[in-house]
PDB file of the backbone (N, CA, C, O) and the ligand in Angstrom, with CONECT records:
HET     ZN  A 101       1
ATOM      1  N   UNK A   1       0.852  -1.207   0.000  1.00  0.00           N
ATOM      2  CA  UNK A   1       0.000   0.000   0.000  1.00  0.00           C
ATOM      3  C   UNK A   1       0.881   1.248   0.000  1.00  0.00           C
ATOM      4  O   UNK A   1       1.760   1.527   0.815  1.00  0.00           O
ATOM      5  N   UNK A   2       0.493   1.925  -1.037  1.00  0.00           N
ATOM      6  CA  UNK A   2       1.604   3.234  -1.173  1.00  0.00           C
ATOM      7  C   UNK A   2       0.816   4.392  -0.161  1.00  0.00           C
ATOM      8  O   UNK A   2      -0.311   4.101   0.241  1.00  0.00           O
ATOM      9  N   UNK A   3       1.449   5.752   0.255  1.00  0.00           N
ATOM     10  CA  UNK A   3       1.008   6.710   1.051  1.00  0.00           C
ATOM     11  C   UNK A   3       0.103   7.247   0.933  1.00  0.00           C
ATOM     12  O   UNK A   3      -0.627   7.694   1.818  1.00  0.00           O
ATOM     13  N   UNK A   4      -0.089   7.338  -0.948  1.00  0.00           N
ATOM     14  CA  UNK A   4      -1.273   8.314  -0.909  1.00  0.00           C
ATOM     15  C   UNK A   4      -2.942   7.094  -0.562  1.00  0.00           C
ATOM     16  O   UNK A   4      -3.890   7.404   0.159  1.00  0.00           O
ATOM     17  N   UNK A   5      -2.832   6.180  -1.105  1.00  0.00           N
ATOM     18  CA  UNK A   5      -3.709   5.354  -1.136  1.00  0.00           C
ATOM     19  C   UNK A   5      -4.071   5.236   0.819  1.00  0.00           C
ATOM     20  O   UNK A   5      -5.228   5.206   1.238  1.00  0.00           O
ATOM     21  N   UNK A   6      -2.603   5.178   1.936  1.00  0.00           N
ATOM     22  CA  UNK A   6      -2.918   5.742   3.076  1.00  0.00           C
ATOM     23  C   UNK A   6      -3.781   6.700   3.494  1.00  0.00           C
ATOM     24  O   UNK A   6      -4.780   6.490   4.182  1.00  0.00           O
ATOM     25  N   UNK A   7      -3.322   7.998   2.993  1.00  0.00           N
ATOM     26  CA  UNK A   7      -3.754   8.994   3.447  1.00  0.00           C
ATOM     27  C   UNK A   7      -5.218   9.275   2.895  1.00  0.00           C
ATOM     28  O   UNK A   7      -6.103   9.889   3.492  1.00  0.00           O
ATOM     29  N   UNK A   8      -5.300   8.641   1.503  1.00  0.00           N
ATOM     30  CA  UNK A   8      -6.947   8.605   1.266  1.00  0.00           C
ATOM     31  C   UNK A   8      -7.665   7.562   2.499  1.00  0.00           C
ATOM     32  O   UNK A   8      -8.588   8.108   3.103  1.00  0.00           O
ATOM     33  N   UNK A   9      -7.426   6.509   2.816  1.00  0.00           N
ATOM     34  CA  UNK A   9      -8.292   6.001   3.288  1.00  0.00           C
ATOM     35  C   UNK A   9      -8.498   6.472   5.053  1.00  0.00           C
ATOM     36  O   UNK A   9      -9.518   6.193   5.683  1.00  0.00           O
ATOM     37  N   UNK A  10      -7.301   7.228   5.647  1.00  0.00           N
ATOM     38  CA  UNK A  10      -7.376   7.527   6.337  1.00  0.00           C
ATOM     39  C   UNK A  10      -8.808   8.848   6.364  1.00  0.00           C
ATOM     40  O   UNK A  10      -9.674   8.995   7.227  1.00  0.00           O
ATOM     41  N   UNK A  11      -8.598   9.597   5.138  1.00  0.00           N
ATOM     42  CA  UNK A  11      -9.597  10.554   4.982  1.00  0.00           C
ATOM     43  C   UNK A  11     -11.104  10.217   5.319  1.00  0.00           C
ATOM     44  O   UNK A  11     -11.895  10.645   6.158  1.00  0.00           O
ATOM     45  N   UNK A  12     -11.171   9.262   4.304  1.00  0.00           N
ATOM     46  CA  UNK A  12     -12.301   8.052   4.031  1.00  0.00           C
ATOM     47  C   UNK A  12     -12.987   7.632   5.767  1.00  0.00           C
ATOM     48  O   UNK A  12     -14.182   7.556   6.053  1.00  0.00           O
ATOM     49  N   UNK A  13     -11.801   7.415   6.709  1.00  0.00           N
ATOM     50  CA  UNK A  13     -12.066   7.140   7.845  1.00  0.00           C
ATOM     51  C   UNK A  13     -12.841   7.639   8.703  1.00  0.00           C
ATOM     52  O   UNK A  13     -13.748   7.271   9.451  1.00  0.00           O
ATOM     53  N   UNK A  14     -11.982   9.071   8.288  1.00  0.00           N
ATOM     54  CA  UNK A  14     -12.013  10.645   9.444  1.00  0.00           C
ATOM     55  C   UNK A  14     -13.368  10.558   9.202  1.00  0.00           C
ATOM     56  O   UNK A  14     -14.139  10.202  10.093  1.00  0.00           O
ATOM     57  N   UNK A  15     -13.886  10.956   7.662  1.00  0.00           N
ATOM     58  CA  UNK A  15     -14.860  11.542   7.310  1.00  0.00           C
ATOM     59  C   UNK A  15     -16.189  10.317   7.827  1.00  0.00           C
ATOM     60  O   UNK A  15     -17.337  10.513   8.227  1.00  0.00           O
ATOM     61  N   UNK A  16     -15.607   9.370   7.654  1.00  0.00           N
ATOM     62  CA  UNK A  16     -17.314   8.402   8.113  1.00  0.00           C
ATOM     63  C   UNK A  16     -17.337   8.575   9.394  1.00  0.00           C
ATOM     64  O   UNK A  16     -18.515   8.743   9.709  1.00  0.00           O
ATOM     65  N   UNK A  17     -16.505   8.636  10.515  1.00  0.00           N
ATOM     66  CA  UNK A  17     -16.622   9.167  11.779  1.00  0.00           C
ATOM     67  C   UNK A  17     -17.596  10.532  12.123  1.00  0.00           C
ATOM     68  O   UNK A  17     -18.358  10.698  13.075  1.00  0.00           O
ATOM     69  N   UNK A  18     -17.256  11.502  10.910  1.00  0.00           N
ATOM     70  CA  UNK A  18     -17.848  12.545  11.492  1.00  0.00           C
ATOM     71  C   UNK A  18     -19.235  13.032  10.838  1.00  0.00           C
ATOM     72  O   UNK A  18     -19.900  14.022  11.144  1.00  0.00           O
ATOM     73  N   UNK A  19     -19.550  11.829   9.613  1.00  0.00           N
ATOM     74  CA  UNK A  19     -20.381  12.199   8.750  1.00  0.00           C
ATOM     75  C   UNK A  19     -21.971  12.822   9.689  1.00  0.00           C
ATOM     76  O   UNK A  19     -22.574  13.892   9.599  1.00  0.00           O
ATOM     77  N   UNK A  20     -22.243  11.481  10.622  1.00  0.00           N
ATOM     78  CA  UNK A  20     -23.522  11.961  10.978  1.00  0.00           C
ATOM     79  C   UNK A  20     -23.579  13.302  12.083  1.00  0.00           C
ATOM     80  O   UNK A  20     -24.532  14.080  12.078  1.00  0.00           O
ATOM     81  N   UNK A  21     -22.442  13.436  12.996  1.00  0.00           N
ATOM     82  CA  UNK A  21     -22.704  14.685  13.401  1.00  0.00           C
ATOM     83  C   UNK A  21     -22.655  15.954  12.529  1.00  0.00           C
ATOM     84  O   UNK A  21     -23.299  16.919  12.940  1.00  0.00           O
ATOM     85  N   UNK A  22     -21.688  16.119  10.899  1.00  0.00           N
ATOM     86  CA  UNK A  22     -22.021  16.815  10.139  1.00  0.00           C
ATOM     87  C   UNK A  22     -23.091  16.930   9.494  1.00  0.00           C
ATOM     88  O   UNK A  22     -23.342  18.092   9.174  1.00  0.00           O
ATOM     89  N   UNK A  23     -24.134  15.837   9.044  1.00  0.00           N
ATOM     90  CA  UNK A  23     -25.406  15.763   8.752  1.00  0.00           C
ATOM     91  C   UNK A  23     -25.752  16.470   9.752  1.00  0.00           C
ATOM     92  O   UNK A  23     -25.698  17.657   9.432  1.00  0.00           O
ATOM     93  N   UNK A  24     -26.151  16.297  11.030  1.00  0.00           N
ATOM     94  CA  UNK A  24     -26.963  16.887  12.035  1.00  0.00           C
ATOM     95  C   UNK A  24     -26.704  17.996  12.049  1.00  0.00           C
ATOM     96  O   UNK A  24     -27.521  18.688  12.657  1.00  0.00           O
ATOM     97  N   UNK A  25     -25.510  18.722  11.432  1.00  0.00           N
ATOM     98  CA  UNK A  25     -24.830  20.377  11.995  1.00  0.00           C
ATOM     99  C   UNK A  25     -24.404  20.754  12.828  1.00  0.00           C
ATOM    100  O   UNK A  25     -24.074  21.929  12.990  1.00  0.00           O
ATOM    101  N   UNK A  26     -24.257  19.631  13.799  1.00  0.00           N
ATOM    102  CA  UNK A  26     -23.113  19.287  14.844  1.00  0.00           C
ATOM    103  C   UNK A  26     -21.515  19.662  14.712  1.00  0.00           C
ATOM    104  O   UNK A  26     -20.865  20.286  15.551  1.00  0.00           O
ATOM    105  N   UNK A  27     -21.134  19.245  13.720  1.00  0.00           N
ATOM    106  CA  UNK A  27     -19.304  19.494  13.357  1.00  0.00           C
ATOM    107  C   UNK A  27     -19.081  20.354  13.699  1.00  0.00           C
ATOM    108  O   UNK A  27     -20.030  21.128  13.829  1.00  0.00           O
ATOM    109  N   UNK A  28     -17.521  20.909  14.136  1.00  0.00           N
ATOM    110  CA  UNK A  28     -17.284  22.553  14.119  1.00  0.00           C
ATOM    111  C   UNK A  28     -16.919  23.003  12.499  1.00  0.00           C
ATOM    112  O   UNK A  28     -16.976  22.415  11.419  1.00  0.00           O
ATOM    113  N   UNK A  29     -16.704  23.733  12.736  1.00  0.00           N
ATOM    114  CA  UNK A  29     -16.583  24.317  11.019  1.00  0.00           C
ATOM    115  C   UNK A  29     -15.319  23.911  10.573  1.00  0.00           C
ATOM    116  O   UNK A  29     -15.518  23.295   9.526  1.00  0.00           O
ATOM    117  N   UNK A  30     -14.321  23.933  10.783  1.00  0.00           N
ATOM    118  CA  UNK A  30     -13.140  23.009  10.618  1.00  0.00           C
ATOM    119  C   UNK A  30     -13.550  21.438  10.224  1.00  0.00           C
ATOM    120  O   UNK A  30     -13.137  21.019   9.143  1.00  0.00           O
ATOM    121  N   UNK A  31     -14.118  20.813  10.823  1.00  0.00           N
ATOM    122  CA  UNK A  31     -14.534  19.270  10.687  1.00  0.00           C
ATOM    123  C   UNK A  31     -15.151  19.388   9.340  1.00  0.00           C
ATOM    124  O   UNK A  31     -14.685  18.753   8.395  1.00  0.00           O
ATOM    125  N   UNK A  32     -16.342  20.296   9.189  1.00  0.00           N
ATOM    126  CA  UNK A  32     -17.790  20.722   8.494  1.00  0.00           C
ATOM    127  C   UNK A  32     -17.233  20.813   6.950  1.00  0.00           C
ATOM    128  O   UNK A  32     -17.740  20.213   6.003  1.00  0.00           O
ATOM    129  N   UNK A  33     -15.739  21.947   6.860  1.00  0.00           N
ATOM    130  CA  UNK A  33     -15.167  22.018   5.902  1.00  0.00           C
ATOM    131  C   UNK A  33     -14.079  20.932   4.825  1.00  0.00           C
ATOM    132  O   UNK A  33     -13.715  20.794   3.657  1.00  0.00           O
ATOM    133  N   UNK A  34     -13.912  20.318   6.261  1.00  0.00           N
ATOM    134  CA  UNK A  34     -13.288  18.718   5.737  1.00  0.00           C
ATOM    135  C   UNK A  34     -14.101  18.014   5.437  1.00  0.00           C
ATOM    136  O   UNK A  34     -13.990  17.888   4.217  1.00  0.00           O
ATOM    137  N   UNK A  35     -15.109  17.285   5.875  1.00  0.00           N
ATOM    138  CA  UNK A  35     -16.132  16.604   5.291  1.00  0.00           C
ATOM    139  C   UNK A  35     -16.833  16.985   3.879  1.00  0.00           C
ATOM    140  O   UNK A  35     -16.897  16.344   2.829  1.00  0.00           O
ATOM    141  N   UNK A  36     -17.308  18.189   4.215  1.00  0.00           N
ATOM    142  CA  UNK A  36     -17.712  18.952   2.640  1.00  0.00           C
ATOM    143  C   UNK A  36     -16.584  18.613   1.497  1.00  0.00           C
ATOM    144  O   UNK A  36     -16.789  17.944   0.485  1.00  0.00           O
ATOM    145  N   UNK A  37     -15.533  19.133   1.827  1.00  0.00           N
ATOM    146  CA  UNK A  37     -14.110  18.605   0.494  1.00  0.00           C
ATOM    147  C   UNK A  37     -14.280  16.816   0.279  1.00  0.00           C
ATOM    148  O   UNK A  37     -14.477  16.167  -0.748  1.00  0.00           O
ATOM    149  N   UNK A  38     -14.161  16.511   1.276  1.00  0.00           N
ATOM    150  CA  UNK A  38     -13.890  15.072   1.318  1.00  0.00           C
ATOM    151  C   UNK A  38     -14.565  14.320   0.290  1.00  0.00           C
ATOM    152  O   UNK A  38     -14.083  13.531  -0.522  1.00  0.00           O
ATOM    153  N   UNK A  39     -16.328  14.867   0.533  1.00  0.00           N
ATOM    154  CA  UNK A  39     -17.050  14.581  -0.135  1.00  0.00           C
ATOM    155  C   UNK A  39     -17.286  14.914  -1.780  1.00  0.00           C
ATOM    156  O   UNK A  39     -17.924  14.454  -2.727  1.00  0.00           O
ATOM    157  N   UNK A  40     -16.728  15.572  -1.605  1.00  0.00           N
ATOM    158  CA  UNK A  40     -16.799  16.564  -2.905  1.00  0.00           C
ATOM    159  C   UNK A  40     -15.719  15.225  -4.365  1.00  0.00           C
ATOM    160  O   UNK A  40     -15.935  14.815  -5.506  1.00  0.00           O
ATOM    161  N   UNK A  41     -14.702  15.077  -3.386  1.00  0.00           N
ATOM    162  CA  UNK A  41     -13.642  13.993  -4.120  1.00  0.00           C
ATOM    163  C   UNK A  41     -14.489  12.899  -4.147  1.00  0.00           C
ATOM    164  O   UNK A  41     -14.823  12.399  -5.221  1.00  0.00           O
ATOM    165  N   UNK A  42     -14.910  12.432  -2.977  1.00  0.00           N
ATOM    166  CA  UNK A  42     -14.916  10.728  -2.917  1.00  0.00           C
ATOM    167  C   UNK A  42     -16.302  10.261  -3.384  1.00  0.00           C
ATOM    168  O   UNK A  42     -17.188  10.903  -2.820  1.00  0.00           O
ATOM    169  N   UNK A  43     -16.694   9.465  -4.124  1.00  0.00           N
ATOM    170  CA  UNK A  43     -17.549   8.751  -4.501  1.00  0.00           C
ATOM    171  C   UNK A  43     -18.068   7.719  -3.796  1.00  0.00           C
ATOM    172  O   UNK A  43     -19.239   7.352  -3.891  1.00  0.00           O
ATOM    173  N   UNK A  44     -17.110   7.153  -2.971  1.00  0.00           N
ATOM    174  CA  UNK A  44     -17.880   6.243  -1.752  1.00  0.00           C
ATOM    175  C   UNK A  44     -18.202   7.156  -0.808  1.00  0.00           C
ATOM    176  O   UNK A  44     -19.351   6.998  -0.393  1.00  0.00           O
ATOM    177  N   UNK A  45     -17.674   7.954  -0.369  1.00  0.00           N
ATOM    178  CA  UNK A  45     -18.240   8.621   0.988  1.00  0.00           C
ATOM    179  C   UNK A  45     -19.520   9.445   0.553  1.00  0.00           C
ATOM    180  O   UNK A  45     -20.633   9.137   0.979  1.00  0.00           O
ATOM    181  N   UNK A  46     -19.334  10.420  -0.244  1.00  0.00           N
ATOM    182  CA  UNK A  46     -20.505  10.976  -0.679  1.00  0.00           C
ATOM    183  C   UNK A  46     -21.905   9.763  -0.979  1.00  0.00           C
ATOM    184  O   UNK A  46     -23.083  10.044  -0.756  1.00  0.00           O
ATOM    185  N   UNK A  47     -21.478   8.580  -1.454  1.00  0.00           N
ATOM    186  CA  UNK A  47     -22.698   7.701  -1.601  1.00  0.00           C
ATOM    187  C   UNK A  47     -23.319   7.548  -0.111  1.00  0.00           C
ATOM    188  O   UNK A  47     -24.505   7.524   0.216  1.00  0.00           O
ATOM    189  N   UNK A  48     -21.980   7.437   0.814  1.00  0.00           N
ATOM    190  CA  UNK A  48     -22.488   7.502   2.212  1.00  0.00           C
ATOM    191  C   UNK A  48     -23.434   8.707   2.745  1.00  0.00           C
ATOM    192  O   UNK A  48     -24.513   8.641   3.334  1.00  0.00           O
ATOM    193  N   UNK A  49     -22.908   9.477   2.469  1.00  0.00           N
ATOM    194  CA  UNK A  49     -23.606  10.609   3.158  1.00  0.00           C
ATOM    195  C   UNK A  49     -25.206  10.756   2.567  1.00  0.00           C
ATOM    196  O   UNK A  49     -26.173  11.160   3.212  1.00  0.00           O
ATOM    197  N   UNK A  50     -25.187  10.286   1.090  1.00  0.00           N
ATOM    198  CA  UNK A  50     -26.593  10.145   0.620  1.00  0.00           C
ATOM    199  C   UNK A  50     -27.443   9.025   1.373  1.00  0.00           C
ATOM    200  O   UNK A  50     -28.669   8.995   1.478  1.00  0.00           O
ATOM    201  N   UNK A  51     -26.733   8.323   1.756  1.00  0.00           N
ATOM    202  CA  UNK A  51     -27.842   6.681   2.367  1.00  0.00           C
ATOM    203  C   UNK A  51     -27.736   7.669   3.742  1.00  0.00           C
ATOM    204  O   UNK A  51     -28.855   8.091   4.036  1.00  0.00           O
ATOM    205  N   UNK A  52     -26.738   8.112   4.600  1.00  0.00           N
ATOM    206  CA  UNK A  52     -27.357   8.139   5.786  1.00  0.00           C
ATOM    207  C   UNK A  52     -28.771   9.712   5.469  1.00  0.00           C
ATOM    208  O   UNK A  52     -29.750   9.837   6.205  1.00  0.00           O
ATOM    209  N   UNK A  53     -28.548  10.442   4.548  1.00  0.00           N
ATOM    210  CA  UNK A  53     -29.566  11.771   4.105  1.00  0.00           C
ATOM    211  C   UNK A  53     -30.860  10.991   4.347  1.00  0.00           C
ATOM    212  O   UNK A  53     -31.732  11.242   5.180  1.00  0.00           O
ATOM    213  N   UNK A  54     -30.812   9.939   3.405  1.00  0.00           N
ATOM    214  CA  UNK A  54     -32.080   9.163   3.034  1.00  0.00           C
ATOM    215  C   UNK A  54     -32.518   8.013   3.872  1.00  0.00           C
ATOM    216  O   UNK A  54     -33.343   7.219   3.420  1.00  0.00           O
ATOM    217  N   UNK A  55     -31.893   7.837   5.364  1.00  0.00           N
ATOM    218  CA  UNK A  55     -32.088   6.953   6.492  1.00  0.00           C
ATOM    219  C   UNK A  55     -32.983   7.922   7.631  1.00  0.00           C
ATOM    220  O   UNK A  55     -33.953   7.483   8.251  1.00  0.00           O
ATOM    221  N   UNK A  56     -32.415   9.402   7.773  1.00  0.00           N
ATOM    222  CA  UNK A  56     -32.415  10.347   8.271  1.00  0.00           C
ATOM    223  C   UNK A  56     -34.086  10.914   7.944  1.00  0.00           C
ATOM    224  O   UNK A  56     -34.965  11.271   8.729  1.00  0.00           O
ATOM    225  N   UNK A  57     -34.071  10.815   6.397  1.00  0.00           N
ATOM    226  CA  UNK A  57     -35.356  11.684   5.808  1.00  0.00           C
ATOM    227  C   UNK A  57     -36.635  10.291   6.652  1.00  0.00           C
ATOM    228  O   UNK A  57     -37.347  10.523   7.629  1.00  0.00           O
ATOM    229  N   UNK A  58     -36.572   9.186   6.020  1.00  0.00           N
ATOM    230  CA  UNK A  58     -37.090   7.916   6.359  1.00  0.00           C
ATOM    231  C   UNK A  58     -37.654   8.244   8.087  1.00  0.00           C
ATOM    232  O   UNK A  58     -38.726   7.810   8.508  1.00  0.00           O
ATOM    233  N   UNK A  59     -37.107   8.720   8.561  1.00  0.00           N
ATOM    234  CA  UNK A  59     -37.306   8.613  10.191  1.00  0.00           C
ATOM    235  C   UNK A  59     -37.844   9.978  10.168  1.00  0.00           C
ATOM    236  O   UNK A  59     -39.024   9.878  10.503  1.00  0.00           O
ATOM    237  N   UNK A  60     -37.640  10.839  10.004  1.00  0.00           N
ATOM    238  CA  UNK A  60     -38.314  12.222  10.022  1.00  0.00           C
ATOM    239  C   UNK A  60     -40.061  11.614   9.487  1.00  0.00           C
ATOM    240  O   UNK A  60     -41.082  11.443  10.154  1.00  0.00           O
ATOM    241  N   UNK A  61     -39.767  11.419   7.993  1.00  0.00           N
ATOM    242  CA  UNK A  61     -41.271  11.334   7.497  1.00  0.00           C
ATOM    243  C   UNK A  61     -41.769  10.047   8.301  1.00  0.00           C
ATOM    244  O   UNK A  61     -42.786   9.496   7.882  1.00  0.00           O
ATOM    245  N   UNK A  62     -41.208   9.596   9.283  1.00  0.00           N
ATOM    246  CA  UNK A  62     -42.439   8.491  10.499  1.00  0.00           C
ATOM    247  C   UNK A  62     -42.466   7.322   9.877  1.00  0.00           C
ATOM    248  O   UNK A  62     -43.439   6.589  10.053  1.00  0.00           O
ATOM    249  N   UNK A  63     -41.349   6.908   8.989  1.00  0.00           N
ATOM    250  CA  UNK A  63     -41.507   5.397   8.338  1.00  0.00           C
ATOM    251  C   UNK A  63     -40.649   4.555   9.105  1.00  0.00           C
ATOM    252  O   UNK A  63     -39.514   4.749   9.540  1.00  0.00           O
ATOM    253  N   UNK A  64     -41.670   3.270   9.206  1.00  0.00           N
ATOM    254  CA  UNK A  64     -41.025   2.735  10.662  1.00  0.00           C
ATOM    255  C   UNK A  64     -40.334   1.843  10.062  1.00  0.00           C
ATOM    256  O   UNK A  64     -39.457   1.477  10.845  1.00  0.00           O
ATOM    257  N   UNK A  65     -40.236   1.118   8.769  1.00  0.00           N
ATOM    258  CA  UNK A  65     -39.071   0.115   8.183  1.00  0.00           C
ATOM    259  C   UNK A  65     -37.722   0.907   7.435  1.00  0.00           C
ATOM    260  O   UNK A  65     -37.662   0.819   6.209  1.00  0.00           O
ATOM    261  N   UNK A  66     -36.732   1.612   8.099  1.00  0.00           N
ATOM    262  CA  UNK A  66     -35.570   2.659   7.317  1.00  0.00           C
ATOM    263  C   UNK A  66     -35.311   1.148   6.004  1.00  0.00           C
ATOM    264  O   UNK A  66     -35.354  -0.080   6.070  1.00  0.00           O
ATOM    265  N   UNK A  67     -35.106   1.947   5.173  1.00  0.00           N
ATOM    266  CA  UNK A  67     -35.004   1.323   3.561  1.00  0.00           C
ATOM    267  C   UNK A  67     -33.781   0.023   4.155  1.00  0.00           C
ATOM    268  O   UNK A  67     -32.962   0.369   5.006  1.00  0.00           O
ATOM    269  N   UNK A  68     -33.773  -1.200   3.707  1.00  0.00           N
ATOM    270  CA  UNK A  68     -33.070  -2.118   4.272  1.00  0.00           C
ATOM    271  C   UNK A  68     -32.033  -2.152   3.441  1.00  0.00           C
ATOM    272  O   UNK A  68     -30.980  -2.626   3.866  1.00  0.00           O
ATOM    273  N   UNK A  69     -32.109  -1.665   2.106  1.00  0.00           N
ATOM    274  CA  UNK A  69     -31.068  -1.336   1.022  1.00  0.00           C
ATOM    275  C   UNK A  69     -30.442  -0.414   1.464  1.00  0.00           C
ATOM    276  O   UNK A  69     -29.236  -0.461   1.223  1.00  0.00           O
ATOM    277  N   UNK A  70     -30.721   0.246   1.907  1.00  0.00           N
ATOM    278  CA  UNK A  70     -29.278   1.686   2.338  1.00  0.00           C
ATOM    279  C   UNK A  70     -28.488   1.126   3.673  1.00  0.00           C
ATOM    280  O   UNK A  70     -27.265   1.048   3.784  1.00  0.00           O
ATOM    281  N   UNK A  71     -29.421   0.772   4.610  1.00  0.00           N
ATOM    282  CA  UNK A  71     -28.924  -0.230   5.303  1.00  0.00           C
ATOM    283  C   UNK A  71     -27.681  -1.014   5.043  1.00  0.00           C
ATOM    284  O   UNK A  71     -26.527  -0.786   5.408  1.00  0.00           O
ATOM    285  N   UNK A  72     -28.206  -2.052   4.285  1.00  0.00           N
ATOM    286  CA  UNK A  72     -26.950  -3.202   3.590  1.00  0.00           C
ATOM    287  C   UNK A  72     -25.929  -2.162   3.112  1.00  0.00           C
ATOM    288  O   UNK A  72     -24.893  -2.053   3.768  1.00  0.00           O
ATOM    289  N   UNK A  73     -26.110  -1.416   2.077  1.00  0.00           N
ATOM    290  CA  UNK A  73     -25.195  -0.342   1.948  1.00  0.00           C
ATOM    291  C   UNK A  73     -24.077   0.639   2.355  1.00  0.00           C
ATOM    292  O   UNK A  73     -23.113   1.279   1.936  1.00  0.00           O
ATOM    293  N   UNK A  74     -25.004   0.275   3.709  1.00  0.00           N
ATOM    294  CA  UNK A  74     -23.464   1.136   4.852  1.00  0.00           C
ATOM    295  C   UNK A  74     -22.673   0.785   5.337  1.00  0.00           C
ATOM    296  O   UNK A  74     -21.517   1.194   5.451  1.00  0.00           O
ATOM    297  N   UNK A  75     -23.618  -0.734   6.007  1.00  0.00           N
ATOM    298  CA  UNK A  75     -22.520  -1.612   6.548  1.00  0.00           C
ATOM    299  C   UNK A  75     -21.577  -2.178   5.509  1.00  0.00           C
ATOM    300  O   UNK A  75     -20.399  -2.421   5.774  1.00  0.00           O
ATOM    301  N   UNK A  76     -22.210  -2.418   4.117  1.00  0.00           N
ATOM    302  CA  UNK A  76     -20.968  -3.083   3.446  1.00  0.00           C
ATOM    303  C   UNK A  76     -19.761  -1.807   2.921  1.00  0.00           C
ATOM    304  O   UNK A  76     -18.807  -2.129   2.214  1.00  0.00           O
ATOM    305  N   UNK A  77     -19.951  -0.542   3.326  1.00  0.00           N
ATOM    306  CA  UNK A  77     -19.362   0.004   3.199  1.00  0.00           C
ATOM    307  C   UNK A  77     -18.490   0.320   4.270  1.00  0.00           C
ATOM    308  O   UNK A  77     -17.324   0.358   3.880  1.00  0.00           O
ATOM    309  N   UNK A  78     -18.625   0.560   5.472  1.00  0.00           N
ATOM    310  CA  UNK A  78     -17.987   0.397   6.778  1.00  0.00           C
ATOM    311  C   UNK A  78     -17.209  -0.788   6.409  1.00  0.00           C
ATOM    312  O   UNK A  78     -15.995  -0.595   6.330  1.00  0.00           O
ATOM    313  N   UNK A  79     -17.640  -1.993   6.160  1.00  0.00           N
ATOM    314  CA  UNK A  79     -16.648  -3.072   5.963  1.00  0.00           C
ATOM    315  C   UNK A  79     -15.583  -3.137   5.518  1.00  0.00           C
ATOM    316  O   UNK A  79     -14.592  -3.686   5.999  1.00  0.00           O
ATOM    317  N   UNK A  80     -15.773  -2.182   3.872  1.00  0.00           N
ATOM    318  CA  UNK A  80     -15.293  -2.310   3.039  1.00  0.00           C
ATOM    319  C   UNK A  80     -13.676  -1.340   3.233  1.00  0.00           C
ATOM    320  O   UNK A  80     -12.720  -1.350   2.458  1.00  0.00           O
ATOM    321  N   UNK A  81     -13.834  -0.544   4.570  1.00  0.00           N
ATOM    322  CA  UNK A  81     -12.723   0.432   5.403  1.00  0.00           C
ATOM    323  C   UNK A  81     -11.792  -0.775   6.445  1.00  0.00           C
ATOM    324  O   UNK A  81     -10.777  -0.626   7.125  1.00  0.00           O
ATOM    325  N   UNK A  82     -12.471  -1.703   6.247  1.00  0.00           N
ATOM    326  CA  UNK A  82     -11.888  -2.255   7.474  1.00  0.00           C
ATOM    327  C   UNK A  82     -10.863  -3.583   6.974  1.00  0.00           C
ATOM    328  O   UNK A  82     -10.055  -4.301   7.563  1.00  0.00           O
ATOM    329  N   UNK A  83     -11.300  -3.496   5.753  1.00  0.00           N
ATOM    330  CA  UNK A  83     -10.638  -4.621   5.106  1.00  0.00           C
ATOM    331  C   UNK A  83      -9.254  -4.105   3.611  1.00  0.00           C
ATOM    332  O   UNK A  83      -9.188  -3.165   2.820  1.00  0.00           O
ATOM    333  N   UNK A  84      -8.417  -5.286   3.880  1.00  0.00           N
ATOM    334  CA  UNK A  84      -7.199  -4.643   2.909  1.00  0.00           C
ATOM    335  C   UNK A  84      -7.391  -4.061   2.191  1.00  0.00           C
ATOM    336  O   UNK A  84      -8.600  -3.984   1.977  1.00  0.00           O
ATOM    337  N   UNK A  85      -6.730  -3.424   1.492  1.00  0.00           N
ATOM    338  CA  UNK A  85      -6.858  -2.067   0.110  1.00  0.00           C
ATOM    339  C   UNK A  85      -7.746  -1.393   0.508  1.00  0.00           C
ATOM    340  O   UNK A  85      -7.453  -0.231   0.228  1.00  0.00           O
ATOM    341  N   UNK A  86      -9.191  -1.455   1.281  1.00  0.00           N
ATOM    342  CA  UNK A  86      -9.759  -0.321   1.546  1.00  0.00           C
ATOM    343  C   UNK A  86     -10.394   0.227   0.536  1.00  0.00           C
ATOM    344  O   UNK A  86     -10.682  -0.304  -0.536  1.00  0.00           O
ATOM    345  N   UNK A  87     -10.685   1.684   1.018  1.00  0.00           N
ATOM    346  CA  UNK A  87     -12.059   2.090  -0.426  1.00  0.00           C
ATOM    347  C   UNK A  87     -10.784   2.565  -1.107  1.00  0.00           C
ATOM    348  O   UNK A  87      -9.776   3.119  -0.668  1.00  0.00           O
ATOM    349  N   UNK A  88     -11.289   2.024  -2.767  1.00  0.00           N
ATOM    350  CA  UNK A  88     -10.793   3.349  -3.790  1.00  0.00           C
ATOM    351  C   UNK A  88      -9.907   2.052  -4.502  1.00  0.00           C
ATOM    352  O   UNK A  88      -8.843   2.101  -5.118  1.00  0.00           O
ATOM    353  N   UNK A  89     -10.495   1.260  -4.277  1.00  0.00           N
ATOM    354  CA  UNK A  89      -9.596  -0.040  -4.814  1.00  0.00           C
ATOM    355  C   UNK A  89     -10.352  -0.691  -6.450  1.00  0.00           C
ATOM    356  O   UNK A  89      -9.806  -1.288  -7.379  1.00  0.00           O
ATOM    357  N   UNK A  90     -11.690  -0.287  -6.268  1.00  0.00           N
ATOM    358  CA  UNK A  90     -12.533  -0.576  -7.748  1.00  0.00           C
ATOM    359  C   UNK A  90     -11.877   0.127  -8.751  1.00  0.00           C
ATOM    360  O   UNK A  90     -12.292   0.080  -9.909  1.00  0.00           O
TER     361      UNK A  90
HETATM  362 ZN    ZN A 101     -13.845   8.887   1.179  1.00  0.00          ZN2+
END
């Protein structure tokens, strides 16, 4: 594993850590501004931030089954951080 492929997934990391308190508007603006970039690059994380948008909306509008597809989606994406090469390997 070369550095940059490191330092992306480390990003990849930061950013799923802080995604849902940045959804909520929680982050400080420092965090808020990293996540926003982060997202802006990454294609897995941003897919993230759309499933947790649309887990989030699901519970607001009072639907008591959250979509089981976005679901599967996160976790296999969480996984997919935890295991060799990491995201950005497709
Ligand atoms: Zn990422």
């Amino acid at each position: 594993m070369n550095v940059m492929s490191l330092s992306r997934m480390t990003r990849c990391f930061r950013t799923s850590r802080a995604l849902q308190r940045y959804l909520d508007g929680e982050a400080d603006d420092l965090t808020a501004a990293c996540v926003a970039e982060h997202l802006e690059e990454c294609r897995r994380c941003g897919l993230q931030a759309r499933t947790y948008q649309a887990i989030k909306q699901a519970l607001r509008s009072g639907s008591r089954d959250v979509d089981e597809l976005a679901l599967r989606r996160l976790r296999a994406f969480s996984r997919s951080l935890a295991e060799p090469g990491g995201p950005g390997t497709d």
